[in-house]
KEDOZA-797383 format. One record per residue (C-alpha): residue number from 1; residue in one letter; z, x, y. Coordinates in Angstrom, 1 decimal. Layout:
# KEDOZA-797383
nr/rest/pz/px/py
NUM/A/Z/X/Y;
...
//
This chain:
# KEDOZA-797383
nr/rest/pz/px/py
1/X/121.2/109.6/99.4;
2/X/118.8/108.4/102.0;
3/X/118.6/105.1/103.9;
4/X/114.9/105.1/105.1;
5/X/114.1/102.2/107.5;
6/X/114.5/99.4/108.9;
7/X/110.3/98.3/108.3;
8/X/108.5/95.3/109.8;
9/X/107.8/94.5/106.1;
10/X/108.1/96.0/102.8;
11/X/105.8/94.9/99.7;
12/X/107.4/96.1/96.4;
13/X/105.2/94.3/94.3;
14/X/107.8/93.3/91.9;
15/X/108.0/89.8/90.0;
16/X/104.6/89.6/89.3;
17/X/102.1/89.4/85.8;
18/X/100.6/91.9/84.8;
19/X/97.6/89.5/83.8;
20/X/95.5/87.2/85.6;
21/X/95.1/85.6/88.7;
22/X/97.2/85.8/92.0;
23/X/97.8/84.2/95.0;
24/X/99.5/85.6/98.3;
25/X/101.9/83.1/98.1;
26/X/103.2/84.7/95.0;
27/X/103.8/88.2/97.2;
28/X/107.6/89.1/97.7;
29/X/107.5/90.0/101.3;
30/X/110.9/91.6/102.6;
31/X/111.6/91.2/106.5;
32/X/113.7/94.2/107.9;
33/X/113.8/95.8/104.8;
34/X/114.9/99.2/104.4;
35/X/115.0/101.4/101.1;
36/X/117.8/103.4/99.5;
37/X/116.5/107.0/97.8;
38/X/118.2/109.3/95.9;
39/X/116.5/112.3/94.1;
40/X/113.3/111.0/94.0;
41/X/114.2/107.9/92.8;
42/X/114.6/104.1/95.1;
43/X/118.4/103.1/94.2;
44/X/117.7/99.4/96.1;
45/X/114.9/97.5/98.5;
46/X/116.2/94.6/100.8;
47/X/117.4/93.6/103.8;
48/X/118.0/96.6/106.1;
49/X/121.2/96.0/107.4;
50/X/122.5/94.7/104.2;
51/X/121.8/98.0/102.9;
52/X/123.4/100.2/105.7;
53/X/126.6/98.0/104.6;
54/X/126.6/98.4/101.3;
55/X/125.4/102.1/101.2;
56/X/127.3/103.5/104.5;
57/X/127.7/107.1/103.8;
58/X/123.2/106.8/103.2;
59/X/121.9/109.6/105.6;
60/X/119.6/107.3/107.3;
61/X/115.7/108.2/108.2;
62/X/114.9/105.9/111.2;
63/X/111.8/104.1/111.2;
64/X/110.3/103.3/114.8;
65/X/108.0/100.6/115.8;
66/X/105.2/98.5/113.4;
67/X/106.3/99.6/109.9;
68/X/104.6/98.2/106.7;
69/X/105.9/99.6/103.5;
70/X/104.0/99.7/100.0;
71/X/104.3/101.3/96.6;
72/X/102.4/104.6/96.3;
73/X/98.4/103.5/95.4;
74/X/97.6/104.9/91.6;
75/X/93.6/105.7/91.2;
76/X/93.6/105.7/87.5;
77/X/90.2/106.9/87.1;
78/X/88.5/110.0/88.8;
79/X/86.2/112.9/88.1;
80/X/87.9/115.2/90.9;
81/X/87.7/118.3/89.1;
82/X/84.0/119.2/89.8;
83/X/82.0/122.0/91.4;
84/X/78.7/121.3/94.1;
85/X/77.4/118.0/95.0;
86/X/74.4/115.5/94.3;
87/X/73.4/115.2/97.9;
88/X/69.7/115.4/96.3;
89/X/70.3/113.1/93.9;
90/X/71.6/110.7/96.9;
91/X/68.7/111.1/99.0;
92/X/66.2/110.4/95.9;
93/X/68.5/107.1/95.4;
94/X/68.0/105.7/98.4;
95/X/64.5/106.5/98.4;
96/X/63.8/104.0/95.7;
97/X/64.0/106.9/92.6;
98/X/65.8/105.4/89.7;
99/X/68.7/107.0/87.7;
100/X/66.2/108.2/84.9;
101/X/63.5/109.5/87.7;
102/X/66.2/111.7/89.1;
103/X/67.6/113.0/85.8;
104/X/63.9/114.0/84.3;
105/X/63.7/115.4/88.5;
106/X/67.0/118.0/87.0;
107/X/69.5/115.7/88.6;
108/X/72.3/113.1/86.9;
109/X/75.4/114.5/85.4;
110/X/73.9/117.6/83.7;
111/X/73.2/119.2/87.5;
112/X/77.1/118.9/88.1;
113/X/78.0/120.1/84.5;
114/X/75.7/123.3/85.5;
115/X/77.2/123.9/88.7;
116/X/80.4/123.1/87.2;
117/X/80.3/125.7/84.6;
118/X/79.4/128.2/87.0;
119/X/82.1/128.1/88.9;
120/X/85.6/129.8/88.1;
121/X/88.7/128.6/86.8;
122/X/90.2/129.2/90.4;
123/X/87.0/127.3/92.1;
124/X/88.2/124.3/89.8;
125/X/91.8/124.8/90.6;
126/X/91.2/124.7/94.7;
127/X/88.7/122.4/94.3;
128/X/90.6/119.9/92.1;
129/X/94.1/120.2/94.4;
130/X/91.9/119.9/97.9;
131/X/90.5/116.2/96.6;
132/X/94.3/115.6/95.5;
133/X/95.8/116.4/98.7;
134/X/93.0/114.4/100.3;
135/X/94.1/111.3/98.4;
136/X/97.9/112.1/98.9;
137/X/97.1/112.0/102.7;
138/X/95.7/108.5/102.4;
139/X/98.8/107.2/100.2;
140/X/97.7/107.7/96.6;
141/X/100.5/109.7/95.1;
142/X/98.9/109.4/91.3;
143/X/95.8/110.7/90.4;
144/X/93.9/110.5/86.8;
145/X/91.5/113.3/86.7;
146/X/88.8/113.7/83.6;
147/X/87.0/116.7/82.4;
148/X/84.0/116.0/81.8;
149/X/81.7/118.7/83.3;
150/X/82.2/121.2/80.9;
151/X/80.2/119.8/78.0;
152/X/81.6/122.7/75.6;
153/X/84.7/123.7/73.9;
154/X/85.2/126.6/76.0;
155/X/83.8/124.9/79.3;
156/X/85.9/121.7/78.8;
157/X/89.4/123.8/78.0;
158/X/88.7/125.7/81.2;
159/X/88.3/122.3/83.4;
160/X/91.1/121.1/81.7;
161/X/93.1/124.2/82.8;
162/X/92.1/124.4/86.2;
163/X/93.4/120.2/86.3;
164/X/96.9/121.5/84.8;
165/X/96.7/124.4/87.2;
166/X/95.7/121.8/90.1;
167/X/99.2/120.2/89.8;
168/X/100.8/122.9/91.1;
169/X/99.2/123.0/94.3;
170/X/99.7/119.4/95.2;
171/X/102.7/117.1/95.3;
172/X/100.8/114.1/93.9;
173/X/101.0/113.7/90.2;
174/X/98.0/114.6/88.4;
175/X/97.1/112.6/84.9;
176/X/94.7/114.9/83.0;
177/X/92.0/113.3/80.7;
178/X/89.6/115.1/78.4;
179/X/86.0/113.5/78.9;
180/X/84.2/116.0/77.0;
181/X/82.4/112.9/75.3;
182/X/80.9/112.2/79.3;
183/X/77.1/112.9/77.4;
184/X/75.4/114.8/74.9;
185/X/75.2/118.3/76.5;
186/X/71.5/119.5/76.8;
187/X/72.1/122.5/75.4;
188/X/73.8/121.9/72.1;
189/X/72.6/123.3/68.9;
190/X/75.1/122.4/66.6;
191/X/75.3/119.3/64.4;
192/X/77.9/117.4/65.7;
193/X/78.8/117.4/68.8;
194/X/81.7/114.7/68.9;
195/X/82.7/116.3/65.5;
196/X/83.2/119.7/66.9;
197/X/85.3/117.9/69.6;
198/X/87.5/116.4/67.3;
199/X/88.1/119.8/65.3;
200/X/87.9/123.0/68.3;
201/X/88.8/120.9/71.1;
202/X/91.5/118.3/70.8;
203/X/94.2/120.2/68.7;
204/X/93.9/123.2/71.5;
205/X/94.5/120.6/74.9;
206/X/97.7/119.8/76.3;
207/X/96.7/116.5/77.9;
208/X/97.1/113.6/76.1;
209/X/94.4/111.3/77.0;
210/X/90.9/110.9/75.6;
211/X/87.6/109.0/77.4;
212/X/84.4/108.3/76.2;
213/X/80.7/107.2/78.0;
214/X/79.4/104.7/75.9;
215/X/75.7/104.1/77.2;
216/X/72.5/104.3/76.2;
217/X/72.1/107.6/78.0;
218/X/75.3/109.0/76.6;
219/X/76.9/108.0/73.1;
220/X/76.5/104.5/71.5;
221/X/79.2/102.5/69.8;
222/X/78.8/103.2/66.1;
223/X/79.2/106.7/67.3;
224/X/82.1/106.0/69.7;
225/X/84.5/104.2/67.6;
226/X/85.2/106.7/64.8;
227/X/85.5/109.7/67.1;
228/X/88.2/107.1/69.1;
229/X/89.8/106.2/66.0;
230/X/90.1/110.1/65.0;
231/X/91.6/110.9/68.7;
232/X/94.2/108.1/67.9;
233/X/95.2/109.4/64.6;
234/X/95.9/112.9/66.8;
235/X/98.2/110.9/69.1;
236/X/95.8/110.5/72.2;
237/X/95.9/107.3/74.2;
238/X/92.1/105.8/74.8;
239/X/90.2/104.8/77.5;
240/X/86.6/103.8/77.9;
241/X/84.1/104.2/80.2;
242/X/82.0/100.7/78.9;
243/X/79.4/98.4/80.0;
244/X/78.5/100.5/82.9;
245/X/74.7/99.3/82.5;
246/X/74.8/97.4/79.8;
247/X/77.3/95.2/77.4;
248/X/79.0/97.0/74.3;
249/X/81.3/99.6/75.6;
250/X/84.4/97.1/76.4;
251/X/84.5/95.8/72.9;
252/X/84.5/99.3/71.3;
253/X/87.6/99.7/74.0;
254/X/89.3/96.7/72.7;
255/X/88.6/97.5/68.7;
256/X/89.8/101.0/69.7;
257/X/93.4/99.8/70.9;
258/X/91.9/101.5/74.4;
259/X/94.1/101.4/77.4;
260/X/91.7/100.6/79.4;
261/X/88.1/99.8/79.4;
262/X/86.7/101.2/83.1;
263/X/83.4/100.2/85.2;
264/X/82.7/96.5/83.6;
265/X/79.5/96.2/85.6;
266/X/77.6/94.6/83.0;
267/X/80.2/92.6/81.0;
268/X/79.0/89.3/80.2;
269/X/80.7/86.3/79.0;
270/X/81.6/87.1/76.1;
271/X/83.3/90.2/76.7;
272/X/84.9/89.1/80.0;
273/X/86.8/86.5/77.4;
274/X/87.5/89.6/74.5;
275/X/89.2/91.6/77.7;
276/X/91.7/88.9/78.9;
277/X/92.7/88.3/75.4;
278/X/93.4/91.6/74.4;
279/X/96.2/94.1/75.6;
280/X/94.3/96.4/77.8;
281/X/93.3/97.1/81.2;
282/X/90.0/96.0/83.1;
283/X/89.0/99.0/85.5;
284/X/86.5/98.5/88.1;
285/X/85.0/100.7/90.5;
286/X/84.0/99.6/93.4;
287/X/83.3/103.2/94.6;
288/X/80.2/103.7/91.8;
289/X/78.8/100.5/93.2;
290/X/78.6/101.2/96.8;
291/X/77.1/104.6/95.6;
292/X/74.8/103.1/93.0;
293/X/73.8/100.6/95.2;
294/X/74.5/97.9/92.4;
295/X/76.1/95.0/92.2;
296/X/80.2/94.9/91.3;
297/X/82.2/94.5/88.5;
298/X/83.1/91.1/87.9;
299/X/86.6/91.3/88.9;
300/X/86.8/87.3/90.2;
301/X/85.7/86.7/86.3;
302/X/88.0/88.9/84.6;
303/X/91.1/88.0/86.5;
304/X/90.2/84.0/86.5;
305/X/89.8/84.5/82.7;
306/X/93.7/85.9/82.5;
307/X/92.6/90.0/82.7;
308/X/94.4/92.9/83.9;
309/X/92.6/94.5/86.4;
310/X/93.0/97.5/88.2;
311/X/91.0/99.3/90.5;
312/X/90.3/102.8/90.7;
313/X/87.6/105.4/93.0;
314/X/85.5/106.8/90.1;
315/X/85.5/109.4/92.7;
316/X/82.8/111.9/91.5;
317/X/79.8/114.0/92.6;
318/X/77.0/111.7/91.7;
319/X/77.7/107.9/92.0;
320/X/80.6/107.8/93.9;
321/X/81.4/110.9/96.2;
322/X/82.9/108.7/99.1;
323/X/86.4/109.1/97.4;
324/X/88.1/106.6/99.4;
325/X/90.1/104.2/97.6;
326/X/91.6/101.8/99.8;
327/X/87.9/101.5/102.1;
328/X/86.0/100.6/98.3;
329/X/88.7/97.8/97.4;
330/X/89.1/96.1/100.7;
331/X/85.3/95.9/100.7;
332/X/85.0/95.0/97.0;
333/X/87.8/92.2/97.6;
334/X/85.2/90.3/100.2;
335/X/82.4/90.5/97.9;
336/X/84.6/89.3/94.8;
337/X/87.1/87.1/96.6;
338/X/89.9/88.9/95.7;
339/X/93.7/88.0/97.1;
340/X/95.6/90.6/99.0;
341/X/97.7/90.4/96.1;
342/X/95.4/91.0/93.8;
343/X/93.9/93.9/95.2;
344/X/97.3/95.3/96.0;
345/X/98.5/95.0/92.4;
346/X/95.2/96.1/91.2;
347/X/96.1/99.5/93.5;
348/X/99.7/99.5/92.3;
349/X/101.4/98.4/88.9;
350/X/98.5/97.2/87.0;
351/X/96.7/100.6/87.6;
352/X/100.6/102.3/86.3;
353/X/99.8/100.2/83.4;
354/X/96.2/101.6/82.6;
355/X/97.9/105.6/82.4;
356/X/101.2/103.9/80.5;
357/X/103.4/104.8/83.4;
358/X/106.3/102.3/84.0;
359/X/108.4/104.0/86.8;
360/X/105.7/103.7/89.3;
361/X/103.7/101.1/91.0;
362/X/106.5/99.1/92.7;
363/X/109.5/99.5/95.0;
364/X/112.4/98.6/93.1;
365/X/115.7/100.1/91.5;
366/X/114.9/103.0/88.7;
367/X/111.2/103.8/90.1;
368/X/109.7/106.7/91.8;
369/X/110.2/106.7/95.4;
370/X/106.2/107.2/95.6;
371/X/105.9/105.2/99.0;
372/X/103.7/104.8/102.1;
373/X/103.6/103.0/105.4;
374/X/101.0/101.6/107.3;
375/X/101.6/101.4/111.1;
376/X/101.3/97.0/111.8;
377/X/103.6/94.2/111.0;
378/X/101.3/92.5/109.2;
379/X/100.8/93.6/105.3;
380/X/97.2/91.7/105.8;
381/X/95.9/93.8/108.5;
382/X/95.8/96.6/105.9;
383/X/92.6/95.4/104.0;
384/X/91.7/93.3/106.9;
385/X/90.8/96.7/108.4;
386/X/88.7/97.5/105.6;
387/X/90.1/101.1/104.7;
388/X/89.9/102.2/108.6;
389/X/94.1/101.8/108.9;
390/X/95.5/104.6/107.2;
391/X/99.1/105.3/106.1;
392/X/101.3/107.4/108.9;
393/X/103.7/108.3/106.6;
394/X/103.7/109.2/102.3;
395/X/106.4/110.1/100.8;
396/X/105.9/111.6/97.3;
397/X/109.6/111.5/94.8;
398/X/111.6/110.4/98.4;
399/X/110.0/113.8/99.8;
400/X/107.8/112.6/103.3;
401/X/104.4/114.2/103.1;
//
């Protein structure tokens, strides 16, 4: 048993909703706290000394000067399994060539789905645990990871493998998700495409999570719903890449039983309203924005509305290679008027609740001692430094980084 401490501050993000709205005010902010671990798990949070009473025999792990403590970050949505880049693709962006003009130019997601089936099982594998070890470094200790780049039965089982393969080369816990619906593969000369998924693919995989593009460059909804509904029968949990660039997606999400339904961009009233009623979880991406060059989800609207929103990196090679999770939401939270809190919890345990993990997110008795600390006494000087203060210490299960 470890007592790790004393901090200027800890945040364990306990005692909020998981819906709607929050204010700082509402933030549980513990002065001199210190935590109790024990295999991998927090035993207690609170007041430092109280705990060296109550737990004397606690080897303790000293903590010297500015110390602010948080829950592990969860990015619940990333493409990190990918071979190459799309620094063409960037430089045609920015040039004024639209998303259309660069896929006809042999660009879009079919360039990385080429360079990604070229590349080896191993490639994947390094590839995949590098990016994870990256986010581990800056304090995001759970990592989604779609397919997605494979576009085949056999290419989608090998990215799948290398993800599987990924987790043991990296302490941060890797959530696999099969994304073989990510677009219509090029190349495909059977009949049905989403039908041969549902048949060759998904009784073969070992993760348990299925995603779909709905768009009008990749599936549409009358298409989208049945092949959800068929994954559900098969025991998969959803989620839903929806209303990227335009409205439908989210609603398929919420007639599905989705999770979550991920980007938002173009949600209008209507389904802003449909997604705080309904039991699921409003990803947004800040990181495909910045990339884009687009406007943001509206996070403001779907948390005023009563939403649960999360935020994740959509780290991937084309819209959003930054990869940087904590620069995209402190920036995002000035352009949306987000709280502290709300970003925090959007980083935390409403991002747990997107992958249907409840032992992580927070800092309380039970969970997973995922934890990092940022080196001020002042939980606000985190996002006030707009992702340029990164954690000095991560500790993955109570195990430092």
């Amino acid at each position: 048993m470890k007592l790790i401490g004393p901090f200027s501050q800890i945040i364990p993000l306990t005692g909020l909703p998981l819906k709607g709205a929050l204010q700082d005010a509402q933030l549980t902010v513990i002065e001199d706290g210190g935590v109790v671990t024990h295999e991998g798990r927090i035993v207690a949070a609170g007041d430092y000394n109280a705990l060296r009473d109550q737990y004397p025999h606690a080897l303790p792990v000293l903590i010297y000067g500015p110390a602010v403590l948080l829950p592990g970050f969860i990015d619940c949505h990333t493409h990190i399994c990918f071979d190459g880049n799309r620094s063409r693709d960037y430089a045609m962006r920015i040039a004024g060539k639209t998303y259309l003009e660069i896929a006809r130019a042999g660009g879009g997601i079919w360039d990385s789905v080429m360079k990604t089936r070229a590349a080896s099982e191993e490639t994947l594998r390094k590839n995949t645990a590098e990016r994870a070890n990256r986010h581990l470094q800056e304090g995001v200790t759970t990592i989604e990871v779609k397919s997605g780049y494979g576009l085949s039965v056999k290419e989608e089982m090998k990215m799948l493998q290398a993800i599987r393969h990924a987790g043991e080369y990296t302490k941060a816990t890797l959530i696999p998700t099969c994304l073989a619906a990510h677009m219509m593969p090029k190349d495909y000369t059977g009949t049905d495409y989403l039908q041969e998924v549902v048949e060759q693919l998904l009784p073969a995989i070992h993760c348990k999570r299925v995603d779909i593009f709905i768009e009008e460059t990749a599936f549409q909804p009358a298409q989208a719903l049945p092949y959800l509904q068929r994954a559900t029968e098969m025991g998969f949990a959803l989620t839903v890449h929806a209303d990227q660039f335009s409205s439908g997606g989210s609603a398929v999400a919420v007639a599905a039983g989705a999770c979550s339904a991920d980007h938002l961009e173009a949600s209008n009233a209507t389904d802003i309203a449909r997604l705080a009623a309904a039991d699921i979880v409003s990803v947004v991406l800040p990181g495909a924005s910045l990339g884009l060059g687009m406007h943001y989800a509206p996070a403001r609207q779907l948390l005023d509305a009563g939403a649960c929103v999360a935020i994740a990196s959509d780290w991937n090679p084309g819209s959003a290679p930054m990869g940087d999770l904590l620069l995209q939401a402190a920036v995002m939270s000035a352009a949306e008027k987000l709280s502290a809190a709300e970003v925090l919890a959007g980083l935390t345990f409403r991002a747990a609740k997107a992958l249907q993990l409840t032992d992580v997110g927070q800092l309380a008795a039970g969970f997973a001692a995922d934890m990092q600390v940022y080196p001020t006494n002042d939980y606000r000087d985190i996002l006030y430094y707009q992702g340029k203060m990164k954690p000095s210490q991560v500790w993955k299960g109570g195990e430092k980084i």
